[in-house]
C-alpha positions as CSV (number, residue, x, y, z in Angstrom):
1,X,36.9,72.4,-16.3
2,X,33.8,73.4,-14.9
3,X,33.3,76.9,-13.3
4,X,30.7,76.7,-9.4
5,X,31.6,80.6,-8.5
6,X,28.5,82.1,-8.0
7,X,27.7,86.5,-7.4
8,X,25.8,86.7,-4.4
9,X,24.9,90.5,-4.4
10,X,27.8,91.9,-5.5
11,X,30.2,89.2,-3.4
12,X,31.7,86.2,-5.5
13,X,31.8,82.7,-3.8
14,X,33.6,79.8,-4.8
15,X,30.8,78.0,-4.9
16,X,27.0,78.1,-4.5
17,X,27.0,76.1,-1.6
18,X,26.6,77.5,2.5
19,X,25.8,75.6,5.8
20,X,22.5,77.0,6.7
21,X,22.1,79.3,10.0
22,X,21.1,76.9,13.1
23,X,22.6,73.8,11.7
24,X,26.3,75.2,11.4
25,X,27.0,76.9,14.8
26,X,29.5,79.9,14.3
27,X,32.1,77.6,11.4
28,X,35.0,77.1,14.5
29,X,33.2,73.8,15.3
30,X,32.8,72.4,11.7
31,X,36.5,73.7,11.4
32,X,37.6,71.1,14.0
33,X,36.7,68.8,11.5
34,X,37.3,69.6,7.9
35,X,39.1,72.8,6.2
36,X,36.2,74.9,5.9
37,X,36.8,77.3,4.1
38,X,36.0,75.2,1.0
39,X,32.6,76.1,1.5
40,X,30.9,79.4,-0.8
41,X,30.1,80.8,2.5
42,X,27.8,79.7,5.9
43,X,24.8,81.6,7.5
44,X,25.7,81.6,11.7
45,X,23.4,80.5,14.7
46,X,20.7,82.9,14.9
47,X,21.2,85.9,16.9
48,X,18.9,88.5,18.9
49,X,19.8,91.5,20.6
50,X,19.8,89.6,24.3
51,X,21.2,86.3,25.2
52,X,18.6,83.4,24.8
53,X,18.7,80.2,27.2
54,X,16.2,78.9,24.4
55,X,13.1,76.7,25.2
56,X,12.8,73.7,27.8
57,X,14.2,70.3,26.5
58,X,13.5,68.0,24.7
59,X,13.4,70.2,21.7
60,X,14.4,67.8,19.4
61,X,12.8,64.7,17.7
62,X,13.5,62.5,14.6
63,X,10.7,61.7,12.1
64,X,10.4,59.8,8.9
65,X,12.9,61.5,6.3
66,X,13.4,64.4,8.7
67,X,13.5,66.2,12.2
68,X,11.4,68.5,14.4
69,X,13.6,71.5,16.5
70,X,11.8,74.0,19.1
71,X,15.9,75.3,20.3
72,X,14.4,78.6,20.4
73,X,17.2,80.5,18.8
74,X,19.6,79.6,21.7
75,X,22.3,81.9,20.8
76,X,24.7,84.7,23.7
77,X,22.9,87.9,22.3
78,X,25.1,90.0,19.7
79,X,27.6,91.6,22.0
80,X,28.7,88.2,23.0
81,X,29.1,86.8,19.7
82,X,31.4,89.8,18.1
83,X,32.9,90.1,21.2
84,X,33.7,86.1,21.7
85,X,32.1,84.3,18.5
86,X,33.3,86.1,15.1
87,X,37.4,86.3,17.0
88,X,37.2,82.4,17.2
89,X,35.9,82.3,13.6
90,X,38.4,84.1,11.3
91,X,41.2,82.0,13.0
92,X,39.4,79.0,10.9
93,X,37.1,81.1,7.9
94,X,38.8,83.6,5.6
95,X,35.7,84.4,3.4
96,X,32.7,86.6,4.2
97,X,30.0,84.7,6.1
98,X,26.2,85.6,6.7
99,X,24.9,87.0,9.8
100,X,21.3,85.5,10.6
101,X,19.7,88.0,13.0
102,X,16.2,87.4,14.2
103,X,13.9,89.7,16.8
104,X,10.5,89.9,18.9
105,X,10.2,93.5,17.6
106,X,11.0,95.8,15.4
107,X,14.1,97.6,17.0
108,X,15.5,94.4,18.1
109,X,16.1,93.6,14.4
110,X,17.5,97.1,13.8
111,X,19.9,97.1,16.9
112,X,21.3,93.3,16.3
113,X,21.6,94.2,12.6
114,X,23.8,97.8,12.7
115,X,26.2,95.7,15.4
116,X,26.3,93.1,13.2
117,X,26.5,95.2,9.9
118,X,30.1,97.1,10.9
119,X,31.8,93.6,11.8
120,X,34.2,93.3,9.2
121,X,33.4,89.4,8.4
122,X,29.7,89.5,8.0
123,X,29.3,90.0,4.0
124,X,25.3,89.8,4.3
125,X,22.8,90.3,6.4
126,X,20.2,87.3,6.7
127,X,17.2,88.7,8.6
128,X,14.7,85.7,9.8
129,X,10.9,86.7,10.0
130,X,10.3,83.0,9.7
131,X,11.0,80.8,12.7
132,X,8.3,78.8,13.7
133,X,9.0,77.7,17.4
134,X,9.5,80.9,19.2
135,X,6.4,82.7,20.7
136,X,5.5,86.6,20.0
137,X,8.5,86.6,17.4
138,X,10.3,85.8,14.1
139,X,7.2,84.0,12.6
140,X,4.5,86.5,13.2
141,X,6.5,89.0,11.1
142,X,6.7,87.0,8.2
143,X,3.8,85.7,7.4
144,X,2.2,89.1,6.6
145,X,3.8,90.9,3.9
146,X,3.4,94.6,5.9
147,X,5.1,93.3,8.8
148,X,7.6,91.6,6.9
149,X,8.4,94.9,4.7
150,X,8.4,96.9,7.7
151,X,11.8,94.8,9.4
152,X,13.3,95.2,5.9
153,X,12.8,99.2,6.0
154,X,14.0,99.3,9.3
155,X,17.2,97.1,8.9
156,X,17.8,98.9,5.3
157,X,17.9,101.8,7.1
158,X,20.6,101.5,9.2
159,X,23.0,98.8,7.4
160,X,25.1,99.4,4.6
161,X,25.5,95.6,3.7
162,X,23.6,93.3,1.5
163,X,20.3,92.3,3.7
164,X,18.5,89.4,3.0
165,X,15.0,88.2,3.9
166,X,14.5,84.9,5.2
167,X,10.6,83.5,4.3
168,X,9.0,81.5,6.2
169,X,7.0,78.5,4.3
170,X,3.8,78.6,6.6
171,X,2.2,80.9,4.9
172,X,-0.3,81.1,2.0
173,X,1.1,83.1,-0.6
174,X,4.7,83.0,-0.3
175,X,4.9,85.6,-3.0
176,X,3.4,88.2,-1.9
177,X,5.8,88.5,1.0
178,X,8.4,88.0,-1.5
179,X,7.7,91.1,-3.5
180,X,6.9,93.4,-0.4
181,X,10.3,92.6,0.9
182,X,11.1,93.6,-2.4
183,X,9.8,96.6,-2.7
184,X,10.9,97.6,0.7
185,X,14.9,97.3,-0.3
186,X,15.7,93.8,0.4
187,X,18.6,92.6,-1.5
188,X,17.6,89.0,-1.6
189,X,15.6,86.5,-0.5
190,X,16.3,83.5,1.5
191,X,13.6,80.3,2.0
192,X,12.6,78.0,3.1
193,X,12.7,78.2,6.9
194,X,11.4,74.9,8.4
195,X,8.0,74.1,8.2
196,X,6.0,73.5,11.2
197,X,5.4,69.9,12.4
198,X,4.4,68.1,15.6
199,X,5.1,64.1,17.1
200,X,3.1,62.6,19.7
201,X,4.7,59.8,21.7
202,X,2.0,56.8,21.9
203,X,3.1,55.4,25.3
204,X,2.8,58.9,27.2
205,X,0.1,60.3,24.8
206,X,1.7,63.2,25.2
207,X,3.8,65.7,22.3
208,X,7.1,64.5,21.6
209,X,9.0,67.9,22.2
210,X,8.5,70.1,25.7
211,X,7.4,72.7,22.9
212,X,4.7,70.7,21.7
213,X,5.1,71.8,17.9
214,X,8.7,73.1,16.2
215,X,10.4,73.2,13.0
216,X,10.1,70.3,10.5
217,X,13.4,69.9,8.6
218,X,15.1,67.3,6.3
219,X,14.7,65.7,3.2
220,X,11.2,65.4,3.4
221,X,10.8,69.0,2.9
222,X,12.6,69.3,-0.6
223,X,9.7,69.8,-2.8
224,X,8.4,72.2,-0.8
225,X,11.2,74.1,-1.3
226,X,12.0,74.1,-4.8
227,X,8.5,74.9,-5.3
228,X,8.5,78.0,-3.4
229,X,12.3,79.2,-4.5
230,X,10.8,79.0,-8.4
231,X,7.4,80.7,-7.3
232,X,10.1,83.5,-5.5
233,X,12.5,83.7,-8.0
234,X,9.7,84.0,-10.8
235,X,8.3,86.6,-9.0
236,X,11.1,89.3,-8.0
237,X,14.3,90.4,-9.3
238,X,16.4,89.9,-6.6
239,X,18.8,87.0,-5.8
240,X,17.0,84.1,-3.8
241,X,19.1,81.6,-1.3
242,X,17.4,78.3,-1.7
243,X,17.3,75.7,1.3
244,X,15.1,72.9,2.9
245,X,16.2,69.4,2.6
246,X,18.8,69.7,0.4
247,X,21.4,66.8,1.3
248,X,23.4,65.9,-2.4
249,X,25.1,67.6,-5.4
250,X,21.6,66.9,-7.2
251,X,19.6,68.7,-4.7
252,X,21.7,72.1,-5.1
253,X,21.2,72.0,-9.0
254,X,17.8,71.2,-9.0
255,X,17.5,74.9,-6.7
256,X,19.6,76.5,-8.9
257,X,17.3,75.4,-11.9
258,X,14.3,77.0,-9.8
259,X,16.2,79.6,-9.8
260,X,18.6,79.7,-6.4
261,X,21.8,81.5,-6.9
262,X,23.4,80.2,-3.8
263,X,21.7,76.9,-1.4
264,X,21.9,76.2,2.1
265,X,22.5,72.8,3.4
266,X,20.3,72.3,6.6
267,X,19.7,69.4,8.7
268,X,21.9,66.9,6.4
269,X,24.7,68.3,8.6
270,X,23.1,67.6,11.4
271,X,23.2,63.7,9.9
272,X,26.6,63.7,8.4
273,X,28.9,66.8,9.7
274,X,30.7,66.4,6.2
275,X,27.6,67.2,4.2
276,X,28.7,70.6,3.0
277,X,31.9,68.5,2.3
278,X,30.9,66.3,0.4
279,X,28.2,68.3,-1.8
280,X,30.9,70.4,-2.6
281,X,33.6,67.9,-3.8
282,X,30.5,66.4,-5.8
283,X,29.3,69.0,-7.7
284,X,31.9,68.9,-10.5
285,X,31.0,65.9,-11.5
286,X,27.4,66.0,-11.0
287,X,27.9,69.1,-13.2
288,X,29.5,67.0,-15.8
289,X,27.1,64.1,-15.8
290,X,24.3,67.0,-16.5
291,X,26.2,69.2,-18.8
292,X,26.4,71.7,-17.2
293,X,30.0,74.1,-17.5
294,X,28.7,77.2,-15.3
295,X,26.4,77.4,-12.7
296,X,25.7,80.7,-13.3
297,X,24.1,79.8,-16.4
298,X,21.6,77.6,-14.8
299,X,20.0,79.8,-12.6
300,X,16.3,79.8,-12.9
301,X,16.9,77.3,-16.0
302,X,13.4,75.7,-15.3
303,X,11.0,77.3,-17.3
């Protein structure tokens, strides 16, 4: 018998394993498919403080192991989604799911995450500095580790629940940014947000997506990731969520050996709307074939 319950700050999930924020919509949609509440837990569509049309189409293109997105955190603003959103979702989800909140200043953050943080459901905060295809927001907070530290003061100030920082990879030292979230009362650390990646089109010599560059996603991306989750989780003592290509049972405990405690599946759902699924119903043999009888005990195992 093999044990895959994992201690996300302070909250026990079944398993390591969550569909990652943008690639999961708000569960009720996945539920229409598969039970799933087998999952340890999913991070929702992003959410701001106002409704968000998002950016002109087409925002998304394919590429070689992988995909570019510019959706520009289409989401109804946070009244709408616990007022419309969370009801539809704990008709299908009976465990505590993440809220991803992102912002294009500082009070934004603050107001979406103290809605956010008294909604019964929500068992963390996921605060995004990192996304790449929005203009004058998200991104330019987190790739300098003042401005990132300064969201995490302000959320930490007026939540009560476990907040965690998303990184984004487009950056130079990823650590850094790490340990001033850190230092500034994050809880944990989540990375990697997508990359950021651009297609031209040959016959119209023109950029693939309306937005010209946007998030680059998929399997592609995984060494990136592991690479940064072990510089992270070597570098602070907080709990790091681990994501960026990961699409098989393999993928989650190769992040947990750089030192994940819990792993997002991204754009493989987007591929195969059973990835989570099928991860999940893999691990305990995968966890066999390695040896391994506790996840727990794996966690930063890579030295």
């Amino acid at each position: 018998m093999v044990d895959m319950k994992v201690n996300l700050c302070g909250i026990e999930m079944d398993n390591p394993v969550m569909g990652a924020s943008g690639t999961f919509g708000y569960g009720y949609e996945f539920a229409e498919l598969y039970d799933i509440n087998v999952l340890g837990s999913f991070s929702f569509k992003g959410t701001t403080k106002e409704p968000r049309f998002g950016n002109p189409t087409p925002r998304i293109a394919e590429t070689p192991c992988g995909m570019i997105n510019a959706v520009g955190l289409q989401n109804p603003g946070v009244e709408k989604v616990i007022s419309e959103e969370l009801p539809k979702l704990a008709k299908c989800f009976n465990k505590p799911v993440m809220a991803n909140v992102s912002g294009f200043a500082v009070d934004e953050y603050v107001y979406t995450c103290e809605k956010l943080d008294k909604e019964k459901q929500v068992g963390w905060l996921e605060v995004n500095v990192s996304c790449p295809n929005v203009h004058g927001g998200g991104m330019s907070f987190g790739t300098s580790p003042e401005a990132a530290a300064e969201v995490t003061r302000a959320v930490k100030a007026v939540t009560t629940k476990p907040v965690i920082i998303k990184l984004s990879p487009n950056v130079t030292d990823i650590v850094s940014i790490a340990k001033a979230c850190e230092e500034a009362g994050a809880d944990g650390i989540s990375l990697i947000n997508t990359l950021l990646g651009m297609r031209i089109d040959l016959k119209t010599k023109k950029p693939v997506i309306a937005n010209k560059m946007g998030g680059f996603s998929g399997s592609a991306v995984f060494p990136v990731a592991v690479r940064m989750v072990y510089q992270v989780a070597n570098a602070v003592n907080i709990p790091v969520v681990g994501m960026g290509g990961v699409s098989s049972a393999e993928d989650v405990i190769e992040m947990m050996l750089a030192g994940a405690t819990a792993v997002e599946v991204g754009a493989a759902n987007l591929v195969n709307p059973y990835a989570c699924r099928d991860i999940i119903a893999d691990l305990p043999e995968t966890m066999k074939k390695y040896n391994i009888t506790s996840l727990k005990e794996i966690i930063g195992g890579a030295k």
